[in-house]
PyMOL Python script that loads the backbone (N, CA, C, O; Angstrom):
from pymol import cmd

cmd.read_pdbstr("""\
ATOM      1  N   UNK A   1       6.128  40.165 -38.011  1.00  0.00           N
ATOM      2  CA  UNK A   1       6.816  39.350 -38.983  1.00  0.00           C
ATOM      3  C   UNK A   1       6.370  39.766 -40.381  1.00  0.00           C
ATOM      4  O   UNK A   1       7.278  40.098 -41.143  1.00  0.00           O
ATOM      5  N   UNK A   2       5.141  39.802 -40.835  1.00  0.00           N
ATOM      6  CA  UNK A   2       4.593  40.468 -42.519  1.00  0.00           C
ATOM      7  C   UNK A   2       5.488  39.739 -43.393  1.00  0.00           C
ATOM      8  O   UNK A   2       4.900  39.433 -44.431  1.00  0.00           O
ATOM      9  N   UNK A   3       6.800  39.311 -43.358  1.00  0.00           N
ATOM     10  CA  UNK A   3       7.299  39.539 -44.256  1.00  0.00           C
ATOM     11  C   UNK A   3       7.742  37.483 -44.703  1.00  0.00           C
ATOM     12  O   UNK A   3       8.027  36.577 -43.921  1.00  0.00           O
ATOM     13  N   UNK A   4       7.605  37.462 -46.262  1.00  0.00           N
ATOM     14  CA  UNK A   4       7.626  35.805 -46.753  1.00  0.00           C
ATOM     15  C   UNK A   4       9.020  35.856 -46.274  1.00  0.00           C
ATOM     16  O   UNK A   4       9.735  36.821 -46.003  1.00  0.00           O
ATOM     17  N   UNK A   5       9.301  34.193 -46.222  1.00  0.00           N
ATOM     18  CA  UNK A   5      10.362  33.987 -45.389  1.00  0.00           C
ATOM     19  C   UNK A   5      10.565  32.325 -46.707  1.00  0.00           C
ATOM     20  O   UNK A   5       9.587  31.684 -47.092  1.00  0.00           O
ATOM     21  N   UNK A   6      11.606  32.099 -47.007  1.00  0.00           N
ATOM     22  CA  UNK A   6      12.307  31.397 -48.075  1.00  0.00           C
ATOM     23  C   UNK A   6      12.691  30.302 -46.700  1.00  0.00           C
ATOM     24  O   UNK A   6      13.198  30.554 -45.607  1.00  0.00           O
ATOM     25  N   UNK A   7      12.156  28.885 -47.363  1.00  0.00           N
ATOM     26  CA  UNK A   7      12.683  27.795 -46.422  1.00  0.00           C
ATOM     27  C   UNK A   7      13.448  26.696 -47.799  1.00  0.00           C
ATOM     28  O   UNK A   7      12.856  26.195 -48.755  1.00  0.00           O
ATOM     29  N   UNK A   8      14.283  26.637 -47.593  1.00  0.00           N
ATOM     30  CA  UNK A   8      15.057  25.405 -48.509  1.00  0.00           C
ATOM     31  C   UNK A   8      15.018  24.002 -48.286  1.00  0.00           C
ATOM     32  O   UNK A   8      15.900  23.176 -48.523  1.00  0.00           O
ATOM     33  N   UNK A   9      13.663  23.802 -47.704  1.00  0.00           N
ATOM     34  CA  UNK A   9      13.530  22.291 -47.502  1.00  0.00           C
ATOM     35  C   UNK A   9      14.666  21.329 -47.249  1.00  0.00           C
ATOM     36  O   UNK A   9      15.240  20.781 -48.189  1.00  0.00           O
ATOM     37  N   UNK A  10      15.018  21.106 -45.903  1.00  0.00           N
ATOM     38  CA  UNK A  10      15.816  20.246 -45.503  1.00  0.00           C
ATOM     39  C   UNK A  10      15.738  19.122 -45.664  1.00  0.00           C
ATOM     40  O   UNK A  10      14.543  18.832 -45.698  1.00  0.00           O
ATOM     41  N   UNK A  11      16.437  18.150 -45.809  1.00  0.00           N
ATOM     42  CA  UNK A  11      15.731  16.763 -45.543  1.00  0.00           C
ATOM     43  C   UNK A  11      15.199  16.564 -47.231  1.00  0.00           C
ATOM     44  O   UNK A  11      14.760  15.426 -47.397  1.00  0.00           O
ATOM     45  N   UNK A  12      15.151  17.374 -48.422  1.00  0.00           N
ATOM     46  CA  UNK A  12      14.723  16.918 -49.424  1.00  0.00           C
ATOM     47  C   UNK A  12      15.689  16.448 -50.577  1.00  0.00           C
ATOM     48  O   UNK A  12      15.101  16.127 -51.610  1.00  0.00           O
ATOM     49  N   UNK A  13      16.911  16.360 -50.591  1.00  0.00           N
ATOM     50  CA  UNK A  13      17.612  15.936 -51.322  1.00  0.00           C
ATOM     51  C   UNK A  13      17.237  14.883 -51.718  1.00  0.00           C
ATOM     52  O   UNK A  13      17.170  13.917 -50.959  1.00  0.00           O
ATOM     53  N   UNK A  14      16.873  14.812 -53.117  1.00  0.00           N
ATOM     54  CA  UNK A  14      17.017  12.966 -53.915  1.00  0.00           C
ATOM     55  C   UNK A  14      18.522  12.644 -53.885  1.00  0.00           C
ATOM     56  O   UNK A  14      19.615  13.126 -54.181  1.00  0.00           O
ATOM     57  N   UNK A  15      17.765  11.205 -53.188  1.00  0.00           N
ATOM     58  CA  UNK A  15      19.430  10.452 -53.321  1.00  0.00           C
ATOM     59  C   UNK A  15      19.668   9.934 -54.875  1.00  0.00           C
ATOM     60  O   UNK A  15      18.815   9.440 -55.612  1.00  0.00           O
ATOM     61  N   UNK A  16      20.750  10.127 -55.104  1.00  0.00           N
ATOM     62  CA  UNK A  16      21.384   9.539 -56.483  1.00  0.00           C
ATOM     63  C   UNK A  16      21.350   8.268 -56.673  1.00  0.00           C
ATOM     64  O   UNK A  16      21.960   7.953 -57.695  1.00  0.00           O
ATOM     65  N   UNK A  17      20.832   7.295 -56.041  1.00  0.00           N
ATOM     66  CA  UNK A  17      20.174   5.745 -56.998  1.00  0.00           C
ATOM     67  C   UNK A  17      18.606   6.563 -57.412  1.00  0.00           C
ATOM     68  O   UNK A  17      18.355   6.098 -58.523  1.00  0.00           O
ATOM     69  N   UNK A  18      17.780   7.272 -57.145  1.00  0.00           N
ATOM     70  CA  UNK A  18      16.412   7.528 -57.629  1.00  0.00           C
ATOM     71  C   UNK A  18      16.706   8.583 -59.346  1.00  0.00           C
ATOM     72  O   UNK A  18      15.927   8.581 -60.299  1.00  0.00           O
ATOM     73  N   UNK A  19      18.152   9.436 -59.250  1.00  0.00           N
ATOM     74  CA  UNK A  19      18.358  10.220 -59.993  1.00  0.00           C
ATOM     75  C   UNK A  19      18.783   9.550 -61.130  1.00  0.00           C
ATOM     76  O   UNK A  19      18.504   9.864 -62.287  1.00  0.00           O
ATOM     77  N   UNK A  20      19.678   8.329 -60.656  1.00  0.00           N
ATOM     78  CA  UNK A  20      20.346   7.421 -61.853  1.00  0.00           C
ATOM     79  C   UNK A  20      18.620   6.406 -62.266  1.00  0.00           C
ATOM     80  O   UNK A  20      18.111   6.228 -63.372  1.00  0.00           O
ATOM     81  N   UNK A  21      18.417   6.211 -61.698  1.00  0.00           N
ATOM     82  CA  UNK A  21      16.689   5.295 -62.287  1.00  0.00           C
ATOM     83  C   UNK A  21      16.142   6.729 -62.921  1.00  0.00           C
ATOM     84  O   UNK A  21      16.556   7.163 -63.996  1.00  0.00           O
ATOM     85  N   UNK A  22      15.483   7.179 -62.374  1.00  0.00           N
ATOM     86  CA  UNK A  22      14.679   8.057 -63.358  1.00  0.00           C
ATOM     87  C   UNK A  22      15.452   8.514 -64.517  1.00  0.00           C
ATOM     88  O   UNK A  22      15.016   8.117 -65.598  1.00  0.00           O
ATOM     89  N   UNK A  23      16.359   9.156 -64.543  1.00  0.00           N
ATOM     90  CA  UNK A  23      17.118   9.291 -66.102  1.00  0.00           C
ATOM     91  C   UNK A  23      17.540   8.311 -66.670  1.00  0.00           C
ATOM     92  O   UNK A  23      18.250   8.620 -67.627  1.00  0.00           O
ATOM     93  N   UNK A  24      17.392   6.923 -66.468  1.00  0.00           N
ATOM     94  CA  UNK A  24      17.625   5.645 -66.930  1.00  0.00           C
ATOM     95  C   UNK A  24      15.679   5.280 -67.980  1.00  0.00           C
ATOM     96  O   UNK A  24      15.278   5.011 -69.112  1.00  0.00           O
ATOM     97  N   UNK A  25      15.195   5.505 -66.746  1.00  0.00           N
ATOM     98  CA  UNK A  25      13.537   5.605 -67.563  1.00  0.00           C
ATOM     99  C   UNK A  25      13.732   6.275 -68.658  1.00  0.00           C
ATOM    100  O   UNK A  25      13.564   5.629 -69.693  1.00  0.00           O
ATOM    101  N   UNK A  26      14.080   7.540 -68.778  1.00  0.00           N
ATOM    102  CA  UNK A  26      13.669   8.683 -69.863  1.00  0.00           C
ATOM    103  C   UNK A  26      14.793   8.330 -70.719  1.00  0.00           C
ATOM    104  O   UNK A  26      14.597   8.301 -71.934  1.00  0.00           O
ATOM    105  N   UNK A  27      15.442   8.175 -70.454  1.00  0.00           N
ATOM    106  CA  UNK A  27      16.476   7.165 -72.162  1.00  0.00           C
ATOM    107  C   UNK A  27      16.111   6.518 -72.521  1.00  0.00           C
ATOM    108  O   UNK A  27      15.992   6.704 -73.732  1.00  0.00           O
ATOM    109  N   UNK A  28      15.508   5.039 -71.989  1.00  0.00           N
ATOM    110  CA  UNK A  28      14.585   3.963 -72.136  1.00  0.00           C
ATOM    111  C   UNK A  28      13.419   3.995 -72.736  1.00  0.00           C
ATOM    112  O   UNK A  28      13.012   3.138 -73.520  1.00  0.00           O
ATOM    113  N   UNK A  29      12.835   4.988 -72.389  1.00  0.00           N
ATOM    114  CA  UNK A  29      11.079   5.805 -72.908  1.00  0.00           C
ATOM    115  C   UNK A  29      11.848   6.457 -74.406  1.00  0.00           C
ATOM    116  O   UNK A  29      11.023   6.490 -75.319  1.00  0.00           O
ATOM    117  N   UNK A  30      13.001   6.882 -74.745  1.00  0.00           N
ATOM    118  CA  UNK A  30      12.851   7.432 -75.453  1.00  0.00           C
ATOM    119  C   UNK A  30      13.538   6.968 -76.708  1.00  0.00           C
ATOM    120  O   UNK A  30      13.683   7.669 -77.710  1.00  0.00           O
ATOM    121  N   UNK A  31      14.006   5.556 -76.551  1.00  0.00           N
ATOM    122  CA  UNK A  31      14.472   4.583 -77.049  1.00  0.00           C
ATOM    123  C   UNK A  31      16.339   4.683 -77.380  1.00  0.00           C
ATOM    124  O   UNK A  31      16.936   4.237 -78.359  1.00  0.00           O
ATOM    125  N   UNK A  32      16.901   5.416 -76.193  1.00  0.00           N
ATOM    126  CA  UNK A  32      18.195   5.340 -76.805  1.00  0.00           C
ATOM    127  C   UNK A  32      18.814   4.743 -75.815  1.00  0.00           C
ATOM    128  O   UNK A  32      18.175   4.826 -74.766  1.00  0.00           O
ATOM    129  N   UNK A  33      20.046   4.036 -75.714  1.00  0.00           N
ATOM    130  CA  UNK A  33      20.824   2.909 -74.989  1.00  0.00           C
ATOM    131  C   UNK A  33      21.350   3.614 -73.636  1.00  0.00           C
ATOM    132  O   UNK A  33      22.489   4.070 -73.536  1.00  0.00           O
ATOM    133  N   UNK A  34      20.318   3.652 -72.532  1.00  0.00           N
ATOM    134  CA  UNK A  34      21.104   4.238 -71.304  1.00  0.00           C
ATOM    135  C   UNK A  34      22.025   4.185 -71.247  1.00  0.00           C
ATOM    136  O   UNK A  34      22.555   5.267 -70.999  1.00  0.00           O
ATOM    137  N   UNK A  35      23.057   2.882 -71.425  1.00  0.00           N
ATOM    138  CA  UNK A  35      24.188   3.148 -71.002  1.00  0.00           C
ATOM    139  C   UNK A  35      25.315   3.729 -71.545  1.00  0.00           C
ATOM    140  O   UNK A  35      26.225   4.349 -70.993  1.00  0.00           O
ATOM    141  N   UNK A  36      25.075   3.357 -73.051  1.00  0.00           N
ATOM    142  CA  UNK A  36      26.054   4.676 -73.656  1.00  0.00           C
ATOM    143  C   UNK A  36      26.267   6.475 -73.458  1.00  0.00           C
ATOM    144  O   UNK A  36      27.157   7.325 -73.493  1.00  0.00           O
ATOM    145  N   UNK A  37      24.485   6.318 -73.186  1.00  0.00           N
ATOM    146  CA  UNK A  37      24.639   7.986 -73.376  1.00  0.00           C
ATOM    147  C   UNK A  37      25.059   8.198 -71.750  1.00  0.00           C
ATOM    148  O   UNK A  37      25.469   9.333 -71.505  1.00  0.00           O
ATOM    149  N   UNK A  38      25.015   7.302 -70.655  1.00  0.00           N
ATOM    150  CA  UNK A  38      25.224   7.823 -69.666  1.00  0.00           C
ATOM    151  C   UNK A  38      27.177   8.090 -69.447  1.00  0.00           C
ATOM    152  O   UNK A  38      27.906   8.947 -68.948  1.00  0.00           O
ATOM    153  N   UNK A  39      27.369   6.522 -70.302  1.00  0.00           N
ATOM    154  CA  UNK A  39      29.029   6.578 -70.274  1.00  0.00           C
ATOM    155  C   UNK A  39      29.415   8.270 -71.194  1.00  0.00           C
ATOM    156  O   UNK A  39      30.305   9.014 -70.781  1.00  0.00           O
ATOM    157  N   UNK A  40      28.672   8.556 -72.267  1.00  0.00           N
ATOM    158  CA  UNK A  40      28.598   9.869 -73.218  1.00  0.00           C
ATOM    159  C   UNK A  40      29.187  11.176 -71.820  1.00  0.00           C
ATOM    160  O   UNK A  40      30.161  11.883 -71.561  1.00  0.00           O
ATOM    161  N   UNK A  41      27.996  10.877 -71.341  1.00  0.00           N
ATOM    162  CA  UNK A  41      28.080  11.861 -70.542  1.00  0.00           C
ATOM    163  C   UNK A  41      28.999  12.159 -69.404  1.00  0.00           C
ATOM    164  O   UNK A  41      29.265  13.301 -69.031  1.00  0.00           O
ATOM    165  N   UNK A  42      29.525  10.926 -68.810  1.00  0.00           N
ATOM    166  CA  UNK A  42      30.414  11.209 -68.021  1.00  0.00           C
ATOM    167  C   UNK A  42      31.628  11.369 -68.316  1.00  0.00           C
ATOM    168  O   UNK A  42      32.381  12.040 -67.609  1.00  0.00           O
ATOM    169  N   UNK A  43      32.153  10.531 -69.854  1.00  0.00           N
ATOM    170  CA  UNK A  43      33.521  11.228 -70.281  1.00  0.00           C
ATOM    171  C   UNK A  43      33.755  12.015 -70.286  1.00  0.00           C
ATOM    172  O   UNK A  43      34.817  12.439 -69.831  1.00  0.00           O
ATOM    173  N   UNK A  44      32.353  13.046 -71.128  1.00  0.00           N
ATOM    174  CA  UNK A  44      32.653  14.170 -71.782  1.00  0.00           C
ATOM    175  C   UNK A  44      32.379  15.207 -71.168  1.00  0.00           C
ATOM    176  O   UNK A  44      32.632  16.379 -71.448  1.00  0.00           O
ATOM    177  N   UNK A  45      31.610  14.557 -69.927  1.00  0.00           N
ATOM    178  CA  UNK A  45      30.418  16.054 -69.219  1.00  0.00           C
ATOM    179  C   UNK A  45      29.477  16.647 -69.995  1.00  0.00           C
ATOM    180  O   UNK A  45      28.751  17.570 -69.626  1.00  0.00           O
ATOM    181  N   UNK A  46      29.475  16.087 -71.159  1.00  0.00           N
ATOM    182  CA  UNK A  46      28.699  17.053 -72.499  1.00  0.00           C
ATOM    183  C   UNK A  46      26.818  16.453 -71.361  1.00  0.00           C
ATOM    184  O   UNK A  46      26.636  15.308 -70.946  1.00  0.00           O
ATOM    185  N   UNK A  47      26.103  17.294 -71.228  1.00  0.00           N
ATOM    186  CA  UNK A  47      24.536  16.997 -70.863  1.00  0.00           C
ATOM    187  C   UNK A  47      23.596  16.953 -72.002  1.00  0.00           C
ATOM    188  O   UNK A  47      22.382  16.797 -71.879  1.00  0.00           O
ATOM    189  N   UNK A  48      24.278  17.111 -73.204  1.00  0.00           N
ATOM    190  CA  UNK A  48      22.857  16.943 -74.600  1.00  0.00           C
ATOM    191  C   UNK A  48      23.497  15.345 -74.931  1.00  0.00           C
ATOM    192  O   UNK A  48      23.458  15.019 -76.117  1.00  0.00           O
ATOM    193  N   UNK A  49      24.150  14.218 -73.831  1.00  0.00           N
ATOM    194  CA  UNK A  49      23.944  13.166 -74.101  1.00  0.00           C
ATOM    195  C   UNK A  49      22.778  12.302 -73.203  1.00  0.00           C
ATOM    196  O   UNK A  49      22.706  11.086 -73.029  1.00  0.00           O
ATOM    197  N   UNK A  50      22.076  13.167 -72.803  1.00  0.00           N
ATOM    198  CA  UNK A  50      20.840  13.163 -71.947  1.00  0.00           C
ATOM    199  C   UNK A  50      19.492  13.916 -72.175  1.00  0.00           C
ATOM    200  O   UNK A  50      19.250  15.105 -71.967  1.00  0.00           O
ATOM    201  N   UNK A  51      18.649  12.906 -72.668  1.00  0.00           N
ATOM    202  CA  UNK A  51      17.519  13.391 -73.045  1.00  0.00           C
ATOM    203  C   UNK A  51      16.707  14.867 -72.193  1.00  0.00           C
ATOM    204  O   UNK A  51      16.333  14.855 -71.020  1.00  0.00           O
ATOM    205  N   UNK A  52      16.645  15.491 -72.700  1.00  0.00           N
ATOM    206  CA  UNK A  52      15.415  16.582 -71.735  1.00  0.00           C
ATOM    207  C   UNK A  52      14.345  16.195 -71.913  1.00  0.00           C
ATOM    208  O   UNK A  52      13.542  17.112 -71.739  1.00  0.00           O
ATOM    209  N   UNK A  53      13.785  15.088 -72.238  1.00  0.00           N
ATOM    210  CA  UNK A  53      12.270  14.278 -71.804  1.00  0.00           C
ATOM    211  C   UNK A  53      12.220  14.023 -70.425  1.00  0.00           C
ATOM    212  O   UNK A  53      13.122  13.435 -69.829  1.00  0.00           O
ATOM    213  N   UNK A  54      11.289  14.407 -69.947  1.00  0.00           N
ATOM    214  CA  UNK A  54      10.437  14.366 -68.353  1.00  0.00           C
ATOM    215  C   UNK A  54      11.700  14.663 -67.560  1.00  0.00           C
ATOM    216  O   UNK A  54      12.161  14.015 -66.620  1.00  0.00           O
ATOM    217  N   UNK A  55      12.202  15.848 -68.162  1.00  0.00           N
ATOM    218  CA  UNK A  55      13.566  16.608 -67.172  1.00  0.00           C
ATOM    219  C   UNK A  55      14.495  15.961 -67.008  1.00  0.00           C
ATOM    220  O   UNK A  55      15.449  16.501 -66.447  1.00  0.00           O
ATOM    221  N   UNK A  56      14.583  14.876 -67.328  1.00  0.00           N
ATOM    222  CA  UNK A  56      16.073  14.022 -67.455  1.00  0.00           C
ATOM    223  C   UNK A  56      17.166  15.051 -67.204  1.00  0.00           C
ATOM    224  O   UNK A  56      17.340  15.488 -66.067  1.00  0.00           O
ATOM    225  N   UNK A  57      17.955  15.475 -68.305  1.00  0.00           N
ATOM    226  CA  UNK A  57      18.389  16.653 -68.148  1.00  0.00           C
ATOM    227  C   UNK A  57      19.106  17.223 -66.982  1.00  0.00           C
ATOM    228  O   UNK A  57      20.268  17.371 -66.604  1.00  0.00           O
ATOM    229  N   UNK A  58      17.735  17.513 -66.524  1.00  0.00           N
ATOM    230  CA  UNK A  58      17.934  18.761 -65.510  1.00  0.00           C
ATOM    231  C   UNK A  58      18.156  18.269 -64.183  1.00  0.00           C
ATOM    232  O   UNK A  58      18.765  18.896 -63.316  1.00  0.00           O
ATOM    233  N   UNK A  59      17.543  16.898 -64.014  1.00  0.00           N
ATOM    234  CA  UNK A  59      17.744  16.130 -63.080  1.00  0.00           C
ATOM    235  C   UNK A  59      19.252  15.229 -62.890  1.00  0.00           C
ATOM    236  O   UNK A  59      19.629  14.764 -61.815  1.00  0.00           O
ATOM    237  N   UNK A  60      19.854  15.134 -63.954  1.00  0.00           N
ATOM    238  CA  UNK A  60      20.711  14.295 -63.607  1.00  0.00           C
ATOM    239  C   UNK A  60      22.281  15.321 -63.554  1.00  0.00           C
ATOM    240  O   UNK A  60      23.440  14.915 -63.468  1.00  0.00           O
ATOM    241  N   UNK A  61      21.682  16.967 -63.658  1.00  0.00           N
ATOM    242  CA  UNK A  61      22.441  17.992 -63.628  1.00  0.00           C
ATOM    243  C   UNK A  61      22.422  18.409 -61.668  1.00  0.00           C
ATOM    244  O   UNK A  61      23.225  19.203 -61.178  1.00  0.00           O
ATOM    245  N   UNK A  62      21.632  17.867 -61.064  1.00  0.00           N
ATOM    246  CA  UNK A  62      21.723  17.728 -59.516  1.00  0.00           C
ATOM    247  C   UNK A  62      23.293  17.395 -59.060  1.00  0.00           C
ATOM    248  O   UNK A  62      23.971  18.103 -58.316  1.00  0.00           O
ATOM    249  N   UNK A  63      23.751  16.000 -59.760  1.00  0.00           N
ATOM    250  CA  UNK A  63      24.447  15.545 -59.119  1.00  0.00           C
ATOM    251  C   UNK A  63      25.894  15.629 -59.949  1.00  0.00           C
ATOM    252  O   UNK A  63      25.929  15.581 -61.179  1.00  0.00           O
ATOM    253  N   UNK A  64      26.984  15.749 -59.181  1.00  0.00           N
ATOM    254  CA  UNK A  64      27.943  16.122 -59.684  1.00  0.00           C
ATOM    255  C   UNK A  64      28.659  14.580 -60.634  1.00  0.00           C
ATOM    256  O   UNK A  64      28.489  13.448 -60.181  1.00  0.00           O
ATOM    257  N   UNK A  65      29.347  14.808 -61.808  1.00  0.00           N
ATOM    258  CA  UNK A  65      29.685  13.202 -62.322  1.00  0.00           C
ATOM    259  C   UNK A  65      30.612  12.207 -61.596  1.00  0.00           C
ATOM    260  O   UNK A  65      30.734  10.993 -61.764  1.00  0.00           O
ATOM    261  N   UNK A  66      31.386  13.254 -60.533  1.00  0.00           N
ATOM    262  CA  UNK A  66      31.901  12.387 -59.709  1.00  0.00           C
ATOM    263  C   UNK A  66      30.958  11.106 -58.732  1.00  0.00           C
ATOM    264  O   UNK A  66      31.143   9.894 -58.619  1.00  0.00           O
ATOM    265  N   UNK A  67      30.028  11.930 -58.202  1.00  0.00           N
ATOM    266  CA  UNK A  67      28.476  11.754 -57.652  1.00  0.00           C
ATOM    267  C   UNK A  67      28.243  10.415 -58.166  1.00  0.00           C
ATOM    268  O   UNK A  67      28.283   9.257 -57.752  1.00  0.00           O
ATOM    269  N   UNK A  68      27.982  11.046 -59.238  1.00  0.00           N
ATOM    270  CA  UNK A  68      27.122   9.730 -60.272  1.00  0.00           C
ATOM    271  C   UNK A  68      28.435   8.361 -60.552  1.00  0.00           C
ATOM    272  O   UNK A  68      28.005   7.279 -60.952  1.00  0.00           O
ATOM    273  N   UNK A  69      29.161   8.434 -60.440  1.00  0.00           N
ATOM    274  CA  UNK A  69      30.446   7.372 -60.517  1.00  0.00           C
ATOM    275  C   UNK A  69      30.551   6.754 -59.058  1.00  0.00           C
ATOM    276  O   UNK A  69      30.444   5.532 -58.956  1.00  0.00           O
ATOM    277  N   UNK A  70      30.719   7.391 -58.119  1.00  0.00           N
ATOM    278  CA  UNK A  70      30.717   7.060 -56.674  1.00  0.00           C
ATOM    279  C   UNK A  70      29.511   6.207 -56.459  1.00  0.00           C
ATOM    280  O   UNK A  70      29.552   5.529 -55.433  1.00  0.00           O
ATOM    281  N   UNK A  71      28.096   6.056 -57.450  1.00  0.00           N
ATOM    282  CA  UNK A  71      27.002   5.803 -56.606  1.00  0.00           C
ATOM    283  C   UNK A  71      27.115   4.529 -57.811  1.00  0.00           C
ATOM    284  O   UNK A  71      26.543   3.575 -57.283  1.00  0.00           O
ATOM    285  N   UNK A  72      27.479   4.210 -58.847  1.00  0.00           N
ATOM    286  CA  UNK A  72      27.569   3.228 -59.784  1.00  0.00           C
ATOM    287  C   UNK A  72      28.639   2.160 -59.365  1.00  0.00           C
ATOM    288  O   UNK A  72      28.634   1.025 -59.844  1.00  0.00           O
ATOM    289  N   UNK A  73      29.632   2.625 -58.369  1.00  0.00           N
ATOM    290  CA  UNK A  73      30.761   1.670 -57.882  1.00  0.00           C
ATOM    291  C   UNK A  73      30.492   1.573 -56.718  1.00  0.00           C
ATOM    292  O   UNK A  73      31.285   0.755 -56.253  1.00  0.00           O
ATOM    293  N   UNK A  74      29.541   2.086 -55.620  1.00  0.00           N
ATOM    294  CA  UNK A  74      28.916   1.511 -54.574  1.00  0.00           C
ATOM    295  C   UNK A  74      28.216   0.946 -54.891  1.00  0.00           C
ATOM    296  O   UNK A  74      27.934   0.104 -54.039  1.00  0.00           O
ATOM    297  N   UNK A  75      27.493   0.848 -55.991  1.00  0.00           N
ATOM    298  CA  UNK A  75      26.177  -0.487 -56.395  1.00  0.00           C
ATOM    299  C   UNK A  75      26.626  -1.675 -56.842  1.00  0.00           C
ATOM    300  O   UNK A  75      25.830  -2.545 -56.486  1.00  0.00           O
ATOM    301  N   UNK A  76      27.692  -2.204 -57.568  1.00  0.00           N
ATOM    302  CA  UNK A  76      28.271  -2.737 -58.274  1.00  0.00           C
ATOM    303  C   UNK A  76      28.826  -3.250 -57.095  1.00  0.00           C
ATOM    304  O   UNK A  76      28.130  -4.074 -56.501  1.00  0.00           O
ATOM    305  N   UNK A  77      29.904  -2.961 -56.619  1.00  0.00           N
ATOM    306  CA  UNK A  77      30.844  -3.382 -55.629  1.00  0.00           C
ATOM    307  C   UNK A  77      30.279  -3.555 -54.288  1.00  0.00           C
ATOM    308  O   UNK A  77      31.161  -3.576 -53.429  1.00  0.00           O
ATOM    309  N   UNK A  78      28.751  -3.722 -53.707  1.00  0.00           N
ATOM    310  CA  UNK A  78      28.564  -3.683 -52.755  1.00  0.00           C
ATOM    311  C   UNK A  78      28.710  -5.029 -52.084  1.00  0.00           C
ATOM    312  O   UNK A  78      28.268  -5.207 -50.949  1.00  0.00           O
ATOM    313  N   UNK A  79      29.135  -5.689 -52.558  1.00  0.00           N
ATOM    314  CA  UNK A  79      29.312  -7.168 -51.703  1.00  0.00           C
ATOM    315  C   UNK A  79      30.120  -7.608 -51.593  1.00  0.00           C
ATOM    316  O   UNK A  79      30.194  -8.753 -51.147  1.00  0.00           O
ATOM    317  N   UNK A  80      31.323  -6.759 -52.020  1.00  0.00           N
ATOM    318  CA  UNK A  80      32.362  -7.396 -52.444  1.00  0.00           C
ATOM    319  C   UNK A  80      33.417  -6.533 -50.855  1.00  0.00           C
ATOM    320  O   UNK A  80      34.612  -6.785 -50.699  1.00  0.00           O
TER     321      UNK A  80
END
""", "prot")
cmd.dss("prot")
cmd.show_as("cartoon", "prot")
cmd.util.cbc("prot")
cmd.orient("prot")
């Protein structure tokens, strides 16, 4: 065998309520109104309406904006 072998960790996907909280923190930490810049971002798709403090950013670039809409109207609407 000798040779490194690349494993893509199965089973490690963050689910998108941990992706929407943590980039909810780092707007919050950084004093600007989560919810605008998140609405910012999903109109526009623009991602510099998302802080790159503690990877915000890059993290909330995981999930597609459809993603992130699907997981805001399953939270909202779950009892209904």
């Amino acid at each position: 065998m000798g040779e490194t072998m690349k494993f893509d960790g199965i089973g490690n996907k963050v689910e998108p309520h941990e992706i929407i909280v943590e980039v909810y923190k780092a707007l919050k930490e950084k004093g600007y109104n989560p919810i605008s810049q998140f609405v910012g971002y999903v109109m526009s798709g623009d991602p510099t309406y998302i802080t790159s403090y503690n990877n915000a950013r890059s993290i909330i670039m995981k999930l597609e904006r459809d993603e992130l809409l699907e997981e805001l109207f399953k939270v909202y609407l779950k009892d209904e």
